[in-house]
Steps between C-alpha positions, in 0.01 A plus 500: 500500500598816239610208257123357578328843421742597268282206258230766423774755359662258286187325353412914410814553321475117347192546334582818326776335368395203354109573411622553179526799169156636620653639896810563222336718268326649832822601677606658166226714412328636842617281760816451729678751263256779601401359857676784676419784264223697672619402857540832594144632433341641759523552853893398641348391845150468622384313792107430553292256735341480826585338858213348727551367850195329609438375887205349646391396886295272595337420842285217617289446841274161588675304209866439374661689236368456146762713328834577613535794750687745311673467138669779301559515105746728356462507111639717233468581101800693345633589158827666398524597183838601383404655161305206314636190751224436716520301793203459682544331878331390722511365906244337749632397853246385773530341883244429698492483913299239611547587859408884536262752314770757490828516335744547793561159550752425269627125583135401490507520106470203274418437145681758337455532166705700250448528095744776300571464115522769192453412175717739291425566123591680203329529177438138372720302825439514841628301832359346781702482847389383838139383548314544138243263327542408131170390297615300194156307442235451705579036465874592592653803698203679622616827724654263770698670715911437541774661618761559282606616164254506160553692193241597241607653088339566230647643238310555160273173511691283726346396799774359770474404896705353749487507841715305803425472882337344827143447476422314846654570808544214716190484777514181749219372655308741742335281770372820695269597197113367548580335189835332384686731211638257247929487463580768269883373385700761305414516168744666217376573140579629165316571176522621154287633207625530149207649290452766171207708444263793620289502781234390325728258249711292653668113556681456804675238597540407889753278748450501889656259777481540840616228769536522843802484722628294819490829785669423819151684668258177513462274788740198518193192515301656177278272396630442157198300427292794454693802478726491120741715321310614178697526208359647149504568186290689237517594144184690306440641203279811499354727187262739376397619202259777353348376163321689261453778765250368697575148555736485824669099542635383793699213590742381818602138551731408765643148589625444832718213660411527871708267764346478835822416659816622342701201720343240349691233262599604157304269218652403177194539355442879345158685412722821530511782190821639656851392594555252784775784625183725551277253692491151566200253489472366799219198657247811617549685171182569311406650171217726471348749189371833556262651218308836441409611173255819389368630171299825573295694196407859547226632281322835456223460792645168693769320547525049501795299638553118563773374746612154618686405821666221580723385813589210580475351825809518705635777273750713684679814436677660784547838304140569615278512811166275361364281248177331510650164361275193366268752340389490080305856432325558173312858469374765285445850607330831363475862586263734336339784535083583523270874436836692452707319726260553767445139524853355536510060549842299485440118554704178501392168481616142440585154622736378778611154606807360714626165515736567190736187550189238619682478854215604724194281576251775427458760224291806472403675159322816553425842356707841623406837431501862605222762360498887595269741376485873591293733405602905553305799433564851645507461873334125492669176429432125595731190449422111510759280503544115574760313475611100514834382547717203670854553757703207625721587828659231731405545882785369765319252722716479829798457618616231319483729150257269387333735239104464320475606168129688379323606183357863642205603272291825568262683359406855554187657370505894565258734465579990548401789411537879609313821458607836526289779533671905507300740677563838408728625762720248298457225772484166352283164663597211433325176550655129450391115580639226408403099536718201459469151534836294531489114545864293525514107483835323525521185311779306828666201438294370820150535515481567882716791462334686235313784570253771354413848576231785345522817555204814447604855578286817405541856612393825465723835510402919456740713468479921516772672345484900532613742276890516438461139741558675800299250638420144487258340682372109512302225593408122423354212600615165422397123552651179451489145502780239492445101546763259496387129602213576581602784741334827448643813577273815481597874577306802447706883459452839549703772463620847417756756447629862450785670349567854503801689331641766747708635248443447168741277292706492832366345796145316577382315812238203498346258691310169437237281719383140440283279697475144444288216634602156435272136551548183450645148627700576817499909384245766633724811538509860423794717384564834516762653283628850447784694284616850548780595174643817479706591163720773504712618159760785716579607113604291154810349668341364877172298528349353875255267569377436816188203562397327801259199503323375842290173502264383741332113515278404747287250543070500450458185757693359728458159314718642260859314404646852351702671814460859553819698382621880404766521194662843467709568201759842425630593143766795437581527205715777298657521148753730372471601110812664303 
């Protein structure tokens, strides 16, 4: 395993080597020859960060749990700087008791969680150990998280990255869960960027691979016919470049060789880029292009870009969480500026279509977009926006992992604006609304399945802040309206609030009151919901926080599906600064 990790290190030292008279003439005039000079500046030892510990209880009567009972999170930020070495750390650790809503129950913990890494640097190199996330490009290694060993330098112009670990943890099947989890196998990666430039200048050259293991964990009778060992491999090309001073360029392209199953048969035929010794073609292996491009102008009084987008269906990188795949993007956007910048609009607009490879019995061509406009004046302002744009997610089906894939498209038109008015005690009144329509459609592989939902919300909210906002006081109403297949779900709000700070800049107390009354198919309830928080700073080192939340549902008619129930939910939470 430290021969494994030990891949970052020497692909650091490598690189420097061999790059070339440029990292030569570096080292010589300001680079390894000086690196230590000025390590002594400063402050021999300093230590700075904060600690949190974070609980919460939760209580249910008249239905079953909808969040675990109690669950604890212990987190913590830290740098040690010994003179100019930095070496920021950090930790999260988390269990949850799904039993009892108090922590004195030890052997009734489960899912335990626990994250630590630090990420040590000095002037132009710095290290990553334990759980970090890397971003190389956004078609390659995209801030997935590993555990394990990754190394960043850059001295003068040079612009290396390598980074070694586990990226999946092995997960079998979970045949308690409402829903079947899908096989997680373990999954072990590497990657490395060789690039030169600025950060505004730059060519960078990028290899991942990631494949997953064999673990001992997973049930004996897998199906094998629908859960696979992924193996892949990526290599991308990504660059910017200022021209003129005003014209910014853009351009990534990745290629990726993707093989469903990693235990499939070896084929003579090759479509690979790389060595055979690096990954194999195998009978699942596909081949798949990655594109994103971007000119962008910037004149005196508005700016004008142009950007196409292109991924191909099926393409895969495993060095990131998402990709919309089978999608072709073409759009222009502006931002400009109205009356003195009063007026401010930023828009994009263009064409979409999928079906890239002609696979698919149906196509769709249609127009995306987003537009915002604010306008701001003193203590007024109002903002439009609306906004056009297309999501593909696979659902899991049943127990069989049979899986659905959809085209998600929404669009969201918004409409708010505020008000403030100062009195002359200093208090300030502040009016908002705000009205948005939302409508989703998912384009399903079966018709049957698909479904469609629209969405209208609008509210109202005052707000009376006193001088030196001693106090803060509150109220809104709210209404909206949500159908999905032809189901329609109204609910009308009221509520309020108060906050008032005891001591000032220390501690404040406040409380909060909503009512709720829900209609529709099935649904005729009310809800009654309440919050009591209580922050608390003891001085600049200790901080307390204190909330507790108490729901009531009940229903309007006794016709009514909903069942009458009573949630009751505790938070304690304190954090330690140094």
């Amino acid at each position: 395993m430290i021969q494994r990790y030990s891949i970052v290190l020497v692909f650091s030292l490598l690189t420097t080597v061999v790059l070339g008279q440029n990292v030569e003439q570096f080292t010589q005039k300001e680079g390894l020859k000086n690196f230590f000079k000025d390590f002594k500046q400063g402050d021999p030892f300093k230590i700075t960060g904060n600690l949190g510990l974070n609980t919460r209880s939760y209580f249910a009567s008249g239905i079953e749990n909808r969040q675990s009972p109690f669950i604890w999170f212990l987190n913590g930020q830290v740098n040690i700087k010994v003179y100019r070495l930095n070496i920021p750390f950090s930790a999260l650790a988390t269990a949850q008791n799904l039993t009892y809503a108090h922590p004195f129950h030890s052997n009734a913990y489960t899912s335990r969680f626990t994250r630590i890494g630090a990420s040590p640097y000095y002037k132009w190199a710095k290290l990553h150990l334990g759980h970090r996330s890397m971003n190389f490009s956004s078609l390659s290694v995209a801030n997935h998280m590993f555990l394990g060993a990754g190394t960043e330098l850059n001295p003068g112009k040079w612009r290396l990255g390598g980074f070694y670990g586990r990226m999946a943890r092995t997960e079998p099947q979970d045949l308690s869960l409402l829903q079947p989890n899908r096989v997680v196998f373990d999954r072990t990666g590497w990657g490395a960027k060789v690039g030169y430039g600025t950060s505004t200048n730059f060519l960078d050259l990028i290899v991942f691979k990631a494949k997953d293991g064999t673990p001992s964990l997973l049930p004996t009778n897998l199906d094998s016919a629908k859960v696979f060992q992924n193996e892949n491999m990526v290599t991308a090309l990504n660059g910017q470049a200022t021209v003129l001073k005003r014209l910014r360029l853009g351009l990534e392209i990745s290629s990726s060789a993707f093989s469903k199953n990693a235990q499939d048969p070896v084929v003579s035929e090759r479509h690979l880029i790389h060595p055979t010794f690096v990954m194999q073609q195998r009978t699942s292996t596909v081949y798949r292009y990655a594109l994103n491009t971007t000119a962008q102008y910037q004149f005196e009084v508005f700016s004008l870009g142009l950007n196409y987008r292109r991924i191909e269906p099926e393409f895969r990188s495993l060095g990131a969480y998402f990709f919309n795949d089978d999608l072709e993007n073409m759009t222009a956007n502006t931002g400009f500026g109205l009356f003195k910048n009063k007026v401010r609009v930023n828009g994009s607009g263009g064409i979409q279509r999928n079906n890239l490879r002609g696979t698919k019995a149906t196509r769709f061509n249609r127009t995306i977009g987003s537009l915002d406009i604010n306008y701001a004046v003193k203590s007024f302002n109002i903002g439009l926006n609306h906004s056009n744009y297309t999501s593909k997610i696979d659902y899991v089906l049943n127990l069989d992992l049979d899986s659905l894939n959809a085209v998600i498209i929404t669009r969201q038109t918004a409409l708010n604006g505020s008000y403030t008015l100062t009195g002359e005690s200093k208090s300030r009144h502040t009016f908002s609304a705000n009205i948005a329509l939302e409508g989703v459609t998912d384009d399903v592989q079966e018709v049957d399945l698909s479904a469609a939902s629209n969405m209208f919300t609008t509210g109202l909210n005052y707000t009376l802040s006193t001088a030196e906002d001693r106090w803060r006081i509150n109220g809104r109403l709210n209404y909206n309206e949500n159908e999905l297949s032809n189901l329609r779900v109204q609910r009308y709000g009221v509520g309020g609030g108060v906050q008032r700070e005891v001591i000032p800049k220390k501690w404040s107390v406040g409380f909060d009151l909503n009512y709720f009354n829900s209609i529709g198919e099935n649904i005729d309830n009310q809800t009654v919901n309440g919050r009591f928080n209580s922050p608390l700073s003891i001085n600049k080192h200790h901080r307390l926080d204190v909330s507790l939340m108490y729901l009531y549902r009940f229903k309007t008619n006794a016709g009514s599906q909903s069942p009458n129930f009573r949630e009751t939910t505790g938070m304690l939470n304190y954090i330690y600064s140094f």
